[in-house]
C-alpha positions as CSV (number, residue, x, y, z in Angstrom):
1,X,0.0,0.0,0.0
2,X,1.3,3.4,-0.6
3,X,0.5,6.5,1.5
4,X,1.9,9.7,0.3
5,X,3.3,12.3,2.3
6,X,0.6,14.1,4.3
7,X,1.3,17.7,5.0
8,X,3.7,18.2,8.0
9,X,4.2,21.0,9.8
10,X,7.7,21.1,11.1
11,X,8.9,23.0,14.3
12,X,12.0,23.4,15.9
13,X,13.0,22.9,19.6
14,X,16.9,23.6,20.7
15,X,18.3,21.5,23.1
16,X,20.5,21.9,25.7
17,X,23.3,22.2,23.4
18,X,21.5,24.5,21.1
19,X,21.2,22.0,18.4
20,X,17.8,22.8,16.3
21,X,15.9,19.8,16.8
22,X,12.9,18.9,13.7
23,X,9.8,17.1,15.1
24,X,6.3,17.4,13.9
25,X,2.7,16.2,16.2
26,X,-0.1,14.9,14.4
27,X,-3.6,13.5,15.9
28,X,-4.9,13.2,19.3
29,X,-4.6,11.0,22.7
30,X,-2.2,9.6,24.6
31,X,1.6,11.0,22.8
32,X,3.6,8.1,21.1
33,X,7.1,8.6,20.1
34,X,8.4,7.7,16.8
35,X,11.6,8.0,16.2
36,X,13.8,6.8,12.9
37,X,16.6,4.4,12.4
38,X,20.5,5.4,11.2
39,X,20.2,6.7,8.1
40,X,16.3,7.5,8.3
41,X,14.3,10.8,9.1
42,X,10.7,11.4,10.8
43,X,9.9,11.6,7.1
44,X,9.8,7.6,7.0
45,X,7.0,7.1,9.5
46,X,4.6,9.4,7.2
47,X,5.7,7.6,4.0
48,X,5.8,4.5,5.4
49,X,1.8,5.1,6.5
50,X,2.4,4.8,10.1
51,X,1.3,8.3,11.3
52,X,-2.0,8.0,9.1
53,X,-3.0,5.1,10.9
54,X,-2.0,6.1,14.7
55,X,-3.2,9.9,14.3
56,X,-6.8,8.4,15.2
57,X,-5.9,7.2,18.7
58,X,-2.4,9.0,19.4
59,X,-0.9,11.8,19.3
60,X,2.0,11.4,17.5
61,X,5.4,12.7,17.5
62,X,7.8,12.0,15.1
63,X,11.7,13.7,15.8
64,X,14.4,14.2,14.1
65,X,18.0,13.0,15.4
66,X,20.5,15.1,15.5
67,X,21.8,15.6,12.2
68,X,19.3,13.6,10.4
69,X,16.4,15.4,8.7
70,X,15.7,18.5,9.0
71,X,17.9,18.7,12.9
72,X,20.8,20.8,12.9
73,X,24.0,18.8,12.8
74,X,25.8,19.3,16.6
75,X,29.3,21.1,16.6
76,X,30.8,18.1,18.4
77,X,31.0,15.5,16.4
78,X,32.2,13.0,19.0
79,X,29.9,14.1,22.2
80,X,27.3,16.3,20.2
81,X,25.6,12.9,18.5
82,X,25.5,10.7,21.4
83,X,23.8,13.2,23.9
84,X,20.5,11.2,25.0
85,X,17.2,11.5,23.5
86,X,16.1,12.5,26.5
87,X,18.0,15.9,26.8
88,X,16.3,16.9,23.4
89,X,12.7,15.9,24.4
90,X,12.8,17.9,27.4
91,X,13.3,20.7,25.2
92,X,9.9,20.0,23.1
93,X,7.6,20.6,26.3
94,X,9.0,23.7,26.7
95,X,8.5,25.0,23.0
C-alpha cells in the first residue's frame, strides 16, 4: 500500500546544546514517540503510513535526530551525536 506524504508542519526545539531539533505532532490521545533508524528521518513514519494510521488514537510525535532530517547537525561531532534523547525531548515541552 502506498500512503503519500501528508502535509507536515515542522517546528523546531533547541536543546540543551542549542542543536535545532525537527519534530512534527499529528492526531490526538495519549503522545507516542516515533523515532527513525540510522540513516532514516521522521519523514519515513509518514511515508511508510504509520502516522495516518496512529493519528486516530495517538498523538504522534515524530523527531528528528540530531543531524538527520531536517535537525541541525551538533558542533561536536564526538559528544554532540551521542547526547540522550532524553535531553532533546525535554526541550519539546517547553516550546
Amino acid at each position: 500500500m502506498l500512503y503519500l506524504l501528508q502535509s507536515m508542519t515542522t517546528k523546531f526545539a533547541i536543546s540543551p546544546d542549542q542543536t535545532r531539533i525537527a519534530y512534527d505532532i499529528t492526531g490526538a490521545g495519549p503522545a507516542i514517540l516515533l523515532v527513525h533508524g540510522g540513516g532514516g528521518s521522521r519523514h519515513d513514519w509518514h511515508t511508510g503510513g504509520y502516522v495516518q494510521r496512529l493519528q486516530d488514537e495517538f498523538q504522534v510525535i515524530c523527531v528528528d535526530l540530531r543531524g538527520h532530517g531536517e535537525s541541525d547537525k551538533p558542533t561536536d561531532r564526538v559528544s554532540g551525536f551521542s547526547l540522550p534523547i532524553s535531553a532533546s525531548l525535554s526541550s519539546l515541552s517547553n516550546s
